[in-house]
C-alpha positions in Angstrom: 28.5 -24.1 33.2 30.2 -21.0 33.7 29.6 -20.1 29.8 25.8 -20.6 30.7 26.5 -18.3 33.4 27.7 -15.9 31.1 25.8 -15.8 28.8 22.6 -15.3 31.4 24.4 -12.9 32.5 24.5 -11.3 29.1 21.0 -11.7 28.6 20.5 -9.0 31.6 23.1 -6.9 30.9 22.3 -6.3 26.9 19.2 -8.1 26.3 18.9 -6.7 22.9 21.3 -8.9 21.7 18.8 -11.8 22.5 15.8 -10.3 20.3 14.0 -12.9 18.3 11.7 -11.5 15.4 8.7 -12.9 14.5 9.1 -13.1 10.3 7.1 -10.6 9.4 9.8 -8.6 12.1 12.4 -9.7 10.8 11.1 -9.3 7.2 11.1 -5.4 7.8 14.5 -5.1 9.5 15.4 -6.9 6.7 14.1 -3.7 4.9 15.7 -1.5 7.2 18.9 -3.0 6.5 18.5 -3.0 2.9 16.2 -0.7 1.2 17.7 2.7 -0.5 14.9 4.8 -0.3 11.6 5.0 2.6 9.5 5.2 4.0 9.5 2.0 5.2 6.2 0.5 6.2 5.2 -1.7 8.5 1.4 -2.3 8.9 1.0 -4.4 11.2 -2.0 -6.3 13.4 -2.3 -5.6 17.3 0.4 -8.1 19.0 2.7 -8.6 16.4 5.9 -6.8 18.4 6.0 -3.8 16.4 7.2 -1.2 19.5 9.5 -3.9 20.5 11.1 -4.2 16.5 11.3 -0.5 16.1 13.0 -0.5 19.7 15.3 -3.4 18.9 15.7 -1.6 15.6 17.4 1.5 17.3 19.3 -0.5 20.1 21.0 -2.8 17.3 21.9 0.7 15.2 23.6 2.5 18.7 25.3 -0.8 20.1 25.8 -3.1 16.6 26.8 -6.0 16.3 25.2 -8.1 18.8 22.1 -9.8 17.6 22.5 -11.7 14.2 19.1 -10.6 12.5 20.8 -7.2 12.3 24.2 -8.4 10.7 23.6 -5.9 7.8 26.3 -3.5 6.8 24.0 -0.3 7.6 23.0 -1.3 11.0 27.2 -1.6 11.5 28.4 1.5 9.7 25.1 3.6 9.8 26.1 5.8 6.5 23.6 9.4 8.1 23.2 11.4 10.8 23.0 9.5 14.6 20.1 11.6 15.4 16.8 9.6 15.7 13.4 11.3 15.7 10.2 9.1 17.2 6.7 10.5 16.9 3.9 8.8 18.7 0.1 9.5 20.2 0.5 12.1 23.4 -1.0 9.3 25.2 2.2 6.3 24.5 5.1 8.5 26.1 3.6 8.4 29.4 6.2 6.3 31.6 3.9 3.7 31.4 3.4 3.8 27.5 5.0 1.5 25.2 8.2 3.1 24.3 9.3 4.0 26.7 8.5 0.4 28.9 10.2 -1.1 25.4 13.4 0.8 26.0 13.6 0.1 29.7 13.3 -3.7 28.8 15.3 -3.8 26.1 18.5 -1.4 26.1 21.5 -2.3 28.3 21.5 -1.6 31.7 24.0 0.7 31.2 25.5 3.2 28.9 22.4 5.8 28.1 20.5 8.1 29.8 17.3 10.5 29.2 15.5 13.5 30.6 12.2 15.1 30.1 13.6 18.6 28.9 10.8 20.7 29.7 8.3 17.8 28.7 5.4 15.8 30.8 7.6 12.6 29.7 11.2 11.4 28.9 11.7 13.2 25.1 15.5 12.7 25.0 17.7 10.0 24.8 21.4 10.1 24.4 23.6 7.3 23.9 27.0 6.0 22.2 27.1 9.3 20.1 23.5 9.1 19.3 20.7 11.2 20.2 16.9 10.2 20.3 14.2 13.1 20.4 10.7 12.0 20.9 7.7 14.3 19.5 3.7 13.9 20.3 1.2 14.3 16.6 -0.4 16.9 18.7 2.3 19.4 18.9 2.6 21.8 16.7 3.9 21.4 12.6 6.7 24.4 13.1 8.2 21.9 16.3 9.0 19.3 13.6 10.6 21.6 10.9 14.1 22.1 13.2 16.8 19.8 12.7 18.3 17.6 10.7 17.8 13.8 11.3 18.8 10.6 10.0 16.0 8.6 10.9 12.6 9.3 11.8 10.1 6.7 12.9 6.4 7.5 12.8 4.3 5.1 15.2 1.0 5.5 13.3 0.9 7.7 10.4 1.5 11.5 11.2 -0.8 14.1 9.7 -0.1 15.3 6.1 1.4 18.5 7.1 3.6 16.8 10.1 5.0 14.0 7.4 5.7 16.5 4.7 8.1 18.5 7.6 9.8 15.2 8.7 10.8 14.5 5.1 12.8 18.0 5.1 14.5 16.9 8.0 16.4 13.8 6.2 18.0 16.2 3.6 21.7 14.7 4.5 20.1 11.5 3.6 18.4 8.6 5.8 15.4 6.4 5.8 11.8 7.4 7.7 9.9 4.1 8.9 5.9 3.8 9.6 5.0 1.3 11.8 1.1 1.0 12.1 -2.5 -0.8 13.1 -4.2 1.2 10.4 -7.1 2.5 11.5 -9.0 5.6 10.1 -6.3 8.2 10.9 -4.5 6.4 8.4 -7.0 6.6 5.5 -4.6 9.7 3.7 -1.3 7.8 3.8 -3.2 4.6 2.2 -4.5 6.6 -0.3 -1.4 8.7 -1.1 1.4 6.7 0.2 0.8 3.2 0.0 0.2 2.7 -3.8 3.5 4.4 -4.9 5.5 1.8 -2.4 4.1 -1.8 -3.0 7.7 -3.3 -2.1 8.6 -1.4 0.5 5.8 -2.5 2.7 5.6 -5.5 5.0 1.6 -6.8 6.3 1.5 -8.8 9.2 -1.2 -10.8 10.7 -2.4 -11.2 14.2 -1.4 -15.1 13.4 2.6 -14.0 12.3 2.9 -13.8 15.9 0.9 -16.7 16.8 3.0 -20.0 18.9 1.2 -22.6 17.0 1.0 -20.8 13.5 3.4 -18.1 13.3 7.3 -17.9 13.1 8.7 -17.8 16.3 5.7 -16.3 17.9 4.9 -15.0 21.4 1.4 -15.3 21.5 -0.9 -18.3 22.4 -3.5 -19.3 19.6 -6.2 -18.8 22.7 -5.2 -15.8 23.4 -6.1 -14.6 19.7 -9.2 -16.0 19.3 -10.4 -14.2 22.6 -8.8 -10.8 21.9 -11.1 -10.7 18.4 -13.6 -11.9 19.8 -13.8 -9.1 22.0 -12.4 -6.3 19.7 -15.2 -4.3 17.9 -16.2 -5.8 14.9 -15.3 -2.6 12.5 -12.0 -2.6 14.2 -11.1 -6.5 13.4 -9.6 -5.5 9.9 -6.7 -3.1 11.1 -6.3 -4.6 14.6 -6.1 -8.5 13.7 -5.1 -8.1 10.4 -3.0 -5.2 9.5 -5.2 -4.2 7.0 -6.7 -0.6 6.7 -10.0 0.4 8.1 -10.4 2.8 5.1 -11.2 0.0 2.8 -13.4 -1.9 4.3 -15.9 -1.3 2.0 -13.6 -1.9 -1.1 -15.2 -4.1 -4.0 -12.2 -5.5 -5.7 -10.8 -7.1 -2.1 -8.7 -9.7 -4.1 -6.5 -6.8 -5.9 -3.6 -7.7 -5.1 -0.5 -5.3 -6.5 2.0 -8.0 -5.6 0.7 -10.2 -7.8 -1.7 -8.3 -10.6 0.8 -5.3 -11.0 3.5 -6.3 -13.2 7.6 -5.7 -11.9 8.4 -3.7 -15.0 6.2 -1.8 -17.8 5.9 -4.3 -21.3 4.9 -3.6 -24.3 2.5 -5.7 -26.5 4.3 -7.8 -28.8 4.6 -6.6 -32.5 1.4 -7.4 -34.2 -0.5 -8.1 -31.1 -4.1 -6.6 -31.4 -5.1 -3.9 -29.0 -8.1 -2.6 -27.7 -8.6 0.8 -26.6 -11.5 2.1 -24.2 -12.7 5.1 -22.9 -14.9 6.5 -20.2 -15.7 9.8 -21.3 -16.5 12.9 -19.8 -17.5 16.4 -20.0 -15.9 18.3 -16.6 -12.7 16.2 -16.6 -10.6 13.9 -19.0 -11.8 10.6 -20.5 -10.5 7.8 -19.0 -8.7 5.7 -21.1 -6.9 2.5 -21.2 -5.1 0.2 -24.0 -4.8 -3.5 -23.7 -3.7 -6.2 -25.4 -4.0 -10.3 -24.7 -1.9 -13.1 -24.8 -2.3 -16.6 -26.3 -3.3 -17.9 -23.4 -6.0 -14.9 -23.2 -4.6 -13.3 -20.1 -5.4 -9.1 -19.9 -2.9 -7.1 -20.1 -3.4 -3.3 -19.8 -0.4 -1.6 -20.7 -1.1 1.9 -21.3 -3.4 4.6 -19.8 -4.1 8.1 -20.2 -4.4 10.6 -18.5 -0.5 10.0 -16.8 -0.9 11.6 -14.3 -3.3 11.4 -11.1 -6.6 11.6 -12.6 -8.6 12.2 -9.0 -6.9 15.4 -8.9 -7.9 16.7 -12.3 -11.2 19.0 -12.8 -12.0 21.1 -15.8 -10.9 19.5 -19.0 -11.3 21.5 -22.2 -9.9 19.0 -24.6 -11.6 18.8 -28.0 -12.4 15.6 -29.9 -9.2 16.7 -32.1 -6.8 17.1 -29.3 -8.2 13.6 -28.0 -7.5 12.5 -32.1 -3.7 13.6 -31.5 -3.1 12.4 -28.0 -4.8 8.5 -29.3 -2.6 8.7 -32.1 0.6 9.4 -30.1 -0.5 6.6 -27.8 -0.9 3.9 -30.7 1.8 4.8 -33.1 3.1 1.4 -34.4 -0.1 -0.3 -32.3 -2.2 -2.8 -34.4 -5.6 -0.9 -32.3 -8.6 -3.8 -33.7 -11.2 -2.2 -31.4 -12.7 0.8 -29.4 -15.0 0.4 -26.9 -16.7 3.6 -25.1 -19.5 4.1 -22.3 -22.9 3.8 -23.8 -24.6 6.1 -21.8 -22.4 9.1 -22.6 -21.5 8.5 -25.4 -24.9 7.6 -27.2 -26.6 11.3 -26.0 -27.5 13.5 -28.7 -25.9 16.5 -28.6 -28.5 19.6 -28.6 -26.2 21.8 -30.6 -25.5 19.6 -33.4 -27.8 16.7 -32.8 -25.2 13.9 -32.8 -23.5 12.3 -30.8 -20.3 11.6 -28.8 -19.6 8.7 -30.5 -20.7 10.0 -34.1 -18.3 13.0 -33.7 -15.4 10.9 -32.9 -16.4 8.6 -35.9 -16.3 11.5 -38.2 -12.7 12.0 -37.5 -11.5 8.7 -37.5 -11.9 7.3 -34.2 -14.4 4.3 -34.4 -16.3 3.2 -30.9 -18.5 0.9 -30.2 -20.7 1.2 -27.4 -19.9 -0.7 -23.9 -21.8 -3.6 -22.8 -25.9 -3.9 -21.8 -27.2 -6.0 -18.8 -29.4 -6.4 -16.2 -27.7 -5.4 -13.2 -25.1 -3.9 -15.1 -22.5 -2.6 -12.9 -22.7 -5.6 -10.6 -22.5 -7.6 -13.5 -19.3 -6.4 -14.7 -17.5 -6.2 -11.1 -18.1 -10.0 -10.6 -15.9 -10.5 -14.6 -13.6 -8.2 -13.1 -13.3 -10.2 -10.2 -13.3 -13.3 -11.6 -10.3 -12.1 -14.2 -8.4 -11.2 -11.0 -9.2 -14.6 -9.2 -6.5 -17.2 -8.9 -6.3 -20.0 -5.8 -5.0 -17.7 -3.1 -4.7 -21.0 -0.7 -2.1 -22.1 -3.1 1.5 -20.6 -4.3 1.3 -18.8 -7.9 2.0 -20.6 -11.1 1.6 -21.5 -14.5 -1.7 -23.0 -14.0 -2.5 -20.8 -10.9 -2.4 -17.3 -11.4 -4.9 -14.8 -12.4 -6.4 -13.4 -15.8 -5.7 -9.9 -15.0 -2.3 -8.4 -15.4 -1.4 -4.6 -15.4 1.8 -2.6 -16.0 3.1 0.1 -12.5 2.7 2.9 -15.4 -0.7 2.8 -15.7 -0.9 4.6 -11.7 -5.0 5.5 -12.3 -5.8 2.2 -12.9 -3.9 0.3 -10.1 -5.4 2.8 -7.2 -9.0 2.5 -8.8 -8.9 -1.1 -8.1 -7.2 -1.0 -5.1 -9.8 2.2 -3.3 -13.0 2.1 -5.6 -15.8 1.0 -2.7 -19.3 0.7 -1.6 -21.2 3.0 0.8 -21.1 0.8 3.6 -25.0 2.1 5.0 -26.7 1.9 1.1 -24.5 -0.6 -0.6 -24.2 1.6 -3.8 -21.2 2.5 -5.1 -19.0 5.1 -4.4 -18.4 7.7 -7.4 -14.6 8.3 -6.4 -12.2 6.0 -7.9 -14.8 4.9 -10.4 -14.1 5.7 -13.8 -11.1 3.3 -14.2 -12.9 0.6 -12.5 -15.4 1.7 -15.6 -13.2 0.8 -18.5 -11.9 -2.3 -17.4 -15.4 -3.5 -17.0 -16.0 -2.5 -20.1 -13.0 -4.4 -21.7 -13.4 -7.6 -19.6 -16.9 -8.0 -20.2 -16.1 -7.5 -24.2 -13.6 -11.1 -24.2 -14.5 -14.0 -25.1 -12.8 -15.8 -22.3 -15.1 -18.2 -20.5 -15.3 -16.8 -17.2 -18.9 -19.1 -15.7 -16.5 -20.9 -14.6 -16.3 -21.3 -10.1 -14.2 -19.0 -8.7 -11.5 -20.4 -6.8 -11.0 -20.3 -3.1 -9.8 -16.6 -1.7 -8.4 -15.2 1.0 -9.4 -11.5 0.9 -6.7 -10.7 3.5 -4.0 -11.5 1.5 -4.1 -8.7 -0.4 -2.2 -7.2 2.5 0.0 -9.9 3.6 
C-alpha cells in the first residue's frame, strides 16, 4: 500500500518517468539513442504523440535515468553540448500551444524554470545544467546563426536557409531531429533530405496510435475514423498517414527504398550479361543505366551515369567520343550483350550530316537498338515498371514474395526518379521533372522476357512510408 502511494506520488512529482511510447515513438527514440549521424526524422500522422516524444525526449536527456525506453548510454552520459534549440510555427509557442502545454505536463514539478526574454512567449528554459532556447520559422535566418548547440529539434521542416544555419550550429558535434505532418512546406526537405536518409527515418500512421490496432495507443479507433472523415480530402495523406503531400501525384506509389534499394552496392557476377540504356539528350547528359539479371530473372540496376544529381545539370557539351570513353570506363571487365536507346531521339536525322543519333554512335562502336513501340506507350511501360516493383505488401518479404525490381543506393538519379516522378494532378499527364530515369528503366523492363500478365498482387500504397 504505501509503495502504491509512492509510486502515485511519483507519477506527480516526475511524470516523465511514466511515458509510454506508442512503437513508432519509441522506434525513433530508439534512433535518438542510437544513431551517429541526423537528422533524425520523424514523419509522422496527426495524433501519433509526436510533441509529447520530442518533450519526453528532452525531459529523459536533463533528468536520465527514470523511464526505461530511454535506458541508452547517450540519454545518460549525453557526449555534446546541454544546450537544446526548438523551432516551431509562431503560432505553437503561445502558452496555450503544444510545447509548451507538453512541458507543463510532463517535466517535474520542480527543478526548472523559464522566462520570456523579451519574447510574446516562454523562449528559455533552464534546467539541471541545461539550457533550452525556443525560435519561431518566422524570425529572421541571421537569429539562428549564433551559438553553438547540441541538439536542435525542428517541429516541421524549417526553410532551406534556416536548416542550413542550424547545421553550423552543431559544429562541437550533436544530432538535429525533424518531427513532422508533412504537408506542402515540406515538399524541399522530401526532395532533398529524405532520399539521402532512408534509415534514419521513422513513418507512423494515424493507426500506430490507435487502442485497438496500434502499440500502446491512446486514441479510440472511433475517434480516427471521424477525424478523417472530417479532415480535407487533399490533407488525409500527411495528416492520417505521415506521408508527404508533395507526392500525391506520384506514379510509382509502391517504390519503396526499404525494400527495392539494395543495403550495399553489388556488382554483377563475372560473366553475367549486362544491358546498358540510354535516354539521350541534347541540353543535358544522357541518362544512362546498366543492369544485369539473375537466374531467377530479378532486375538489377547496378550502375548509372551521370553520378551526380542529374536534376541539377543543364548544358552538356559531351561528344559521342567522350560518351565512347566514359561507356567504356563504365564496362571495363562487363560482358555488355545489349544497348537499348530512346527511339524518338535517337532515330532523327541529323540536318548537318543526315544521320542519325543512333548511326553515329554505331560508327564508333557503340551499338543501340531502339526502345520499345506501343500504343499508349508511356502508360504502357509504367504499369511493367510497376508490376516489376510489385510484391504482396499484406504479407512479410521472402523468397517467394518480394519484388522483380532491385537497385543499388549508388545509382542516386534513379532511386529519386522513382520515388518523385508524378502526374499533373488537374490534366493527368506527366510531369517532365524526374522523368528521364523513369525513361530508361521502362525501356529496359519492357525489353525482358519475364512474364509480367500476370495479377498484380495486393498493395498498400502507404507502406512505402511506413
Amino acid at each position: 500500500m504505501v509503495l502504491t502511494q509512492a509510486m502515485e506520488q511519483r507519477k506527480i512529482i516526475a511524470p516523465y518517468e511514466f511515458f509510454d511510447p506508442n512503437a513508432k515513438s519509441e522506434q525513433f527514440i530508439r534512433l535518438v539513442g542510437t544513431c551517429e549521424d541526423y537528422p533524425i526524422v520523424f514523419s509522422a500522422a496527426n495524433g501519433v504523440s509526436k510533441t509529447a516524444s520530442v518533450v519526453n525526449l528532452i525531459a529523459n536527456l536533463i533528468w536520465p535515468g527514470g523511464n526505461e525506453y530511454f535506458l541508452y548510454e547517450r540519454f545518460k552520459n549525453w557526449p555534446w553540448p546541454k544546450r537544446i534549440r526548438y523551432i516551431t510555427d509562431p503560432e505553437l509557442v503561445k502558452d496555450s500551444g503544444p510545447f509548451r502545454q507538453e512541458i507543463l505536463k510532463w517535466f517535474p514539478k520542480n527543478g526548472w524554470s523559464s522566462e520570456k526574454a523579451g519574447k510574446q512567449y516562454y523562449s528559455q528554459y533552464h534546467a539541471n545544467g541545461w539550457f533550452i532556447d525556443v525560435l519561431t520559422t518566422d524570425q529572421e535566418v541571421r537569429q539562428f546563426e549564433g551559438g553553438t548547440f547540441g541538439l536542435i529539434i525542428m517541429d516541421e521542416p524549417t526553410p532551406q536557409s534556416i536548416y542550413s544555419a542550424c547545421v553550423g550550429r552543431l559544429r562541437l558535434g550533436g544530432l538535429l531531429l525533424v518531427v513532422m505532418t508533412p504537408l506542402t512546406s515540406a515538399a524541399w526537405f522530401y526532395d532533398q533530405i529524405v532520399p539521402e536518409i532512408p534509415n534514419r527515418i521513422v513513418y507512423a500512421d494515424i493507426e500506430d496510435a490507435c487502442k485497438t490496432h496500434g502499440v500502446r495507443g491512446h486514441l479510440e479507433h472511433e475517434d480516427i475514423l471521424r477525424m478523417i472523415k472530417n479532415w480535407p480530402q487533399d490533407e488525409v495523406e500527411a495528416r492520417a498517414h505521415g506521408t508527404a503531400m508533395s507526392l500525391k501525384g506520384v506514379i510509382f506509389k509502391t517504390f519503396d527504398p526499404n525494400v527495392h534499394v539494395l543495403k550495399e552496392d553489388i556488382k554483377p557476377p563475372y560473366g553475367a550479361s549486362v544491358k546498358n540504356v540510354v535516354d539521350p539528350h541534347s541540353d543535358k547528359p544522357f541518362a544512362s543505366i546498366w543492369s544485369f539479371e539473375d537466374a531467377r530473372k530479378d532486375t538489377y540496376i547496378f550502375d548509372e551515369w551521370p553520378n551526380e544529381d542529374f536534376y541539377r545539370m543543364h548544358n552538356c557539351d559531351l561528344t559521342i567520343k567522350d560518351y565512347k570513353k566514359i561507356f567504356g570506363d563504365k564496362e571495363a571487365g562487363l560482358k555488355v550483350v545489349k544497348r537499348l536507346i530512346d527511339r524518338h531521339f535517337a532515330e532523327v536525322s541529323s540536318v548537318s550530316n543526315k544521320r542519325t543519333l543512333r548511326q553515329e554512335l554505331q560508327s564508333i562502336g557503340l551499338n543501340y537498338m531502339p526502345s520499345y513501340k506501343a500504343e499508349a506507350e508511356i502508360d504502357t511501360g509504367i504499369e511493367r515498371v510497376r508490376r516489376a516493383l510489385a510484391y504482396n505488401t499484406s504479407q512479410p518479404l521472402s523468397a517467394l514474395n518480394q519484388p522483380k525490381l532491385f537497385i543499388n543506393p549508388s545509382c542516386k538519379n534513379t532511386i529519386k526518379s522513382l520515388s518523385k516522378w508524378s502526374r499533373d494532378p488537374k490534366t493527368g499527364d506527366v510531369n517532365e521533372g524526374y522523368k528521364d530515369f523513369c525513361d530508361v528503366v521502362r525501356y529496359l523492363l519492357m525489353d525482358s522476357h519475364e512474364d509480367f500478365n500476370k495479377t498484380l498482387p495486393q498493395q498498400e500504397f502507404r507502406k512505402r512510408w511506413g
